[in-house]
N, C-alpha and C positions, 0 to 999 in steps of 0.2 A: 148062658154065658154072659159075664160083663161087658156090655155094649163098647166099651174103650176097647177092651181087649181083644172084641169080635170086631172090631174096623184095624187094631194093628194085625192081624191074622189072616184079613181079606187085602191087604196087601204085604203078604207073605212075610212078616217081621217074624222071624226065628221064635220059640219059646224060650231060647238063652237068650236073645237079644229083649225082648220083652221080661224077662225077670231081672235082665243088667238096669233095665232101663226105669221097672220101679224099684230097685236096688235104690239107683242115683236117687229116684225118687224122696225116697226114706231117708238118706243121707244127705242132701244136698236138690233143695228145688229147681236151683236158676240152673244148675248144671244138665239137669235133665230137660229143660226146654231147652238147651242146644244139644243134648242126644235126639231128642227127637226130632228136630230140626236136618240131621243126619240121616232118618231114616228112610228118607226118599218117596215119603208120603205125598202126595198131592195137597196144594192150599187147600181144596175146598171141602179135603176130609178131613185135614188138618181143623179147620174151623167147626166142620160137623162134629167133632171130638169136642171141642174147646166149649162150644154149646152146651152141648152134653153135661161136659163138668159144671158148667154155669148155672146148669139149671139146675142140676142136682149132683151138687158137689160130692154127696156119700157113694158115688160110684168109683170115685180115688179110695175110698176106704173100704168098699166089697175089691176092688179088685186086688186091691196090697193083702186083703185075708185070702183070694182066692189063690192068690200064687203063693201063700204060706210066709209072707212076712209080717215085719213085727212094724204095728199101723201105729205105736205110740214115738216112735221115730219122726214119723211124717209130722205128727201135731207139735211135737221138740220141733223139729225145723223150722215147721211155720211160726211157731213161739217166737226164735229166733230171728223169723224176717221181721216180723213187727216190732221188737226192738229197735 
């Protein structure tokens, strides 16, 4: 399992709440770091996640295939932010 998706699951984040939440993902970045912010995660898992993405950013994009969305949203969006 993807290490993101296996620390929201060890504190019990729903599988609809986690497919909403890279839903947001795919549509909308900034929105999703204040769902997640929502999810009543602890800072220092929160940070151990944030790591994670940092160090190897392709875990945003195994996990958006592994819940069956469509990963060319997310790279539009960040397109977008760098505009």
């Amino acid at each position: 399992m993807n290490p993101i998706l296996a620390i929201l699951k060890e504190h019990n984040i729903s599988d609809a709440q986690i497919s909403e939440l890279f839903q947001t993902l795919t549509e909308n970045p900034m929105m999703a770091m204040a769902t997640i912010g929502q999810l009543g995660i602890p800072a220092e898992k929160l940070q151990q996640m944030m790591a994670l993405v940092m160090q190897t950013p392709t875990l945003i994009k195994e996990a958006v295939l592994e819940l069956g969305l469509d990963f060319s949203k997310v790279e539009a969006a960040k397109a977008q932010l760098q505009q």
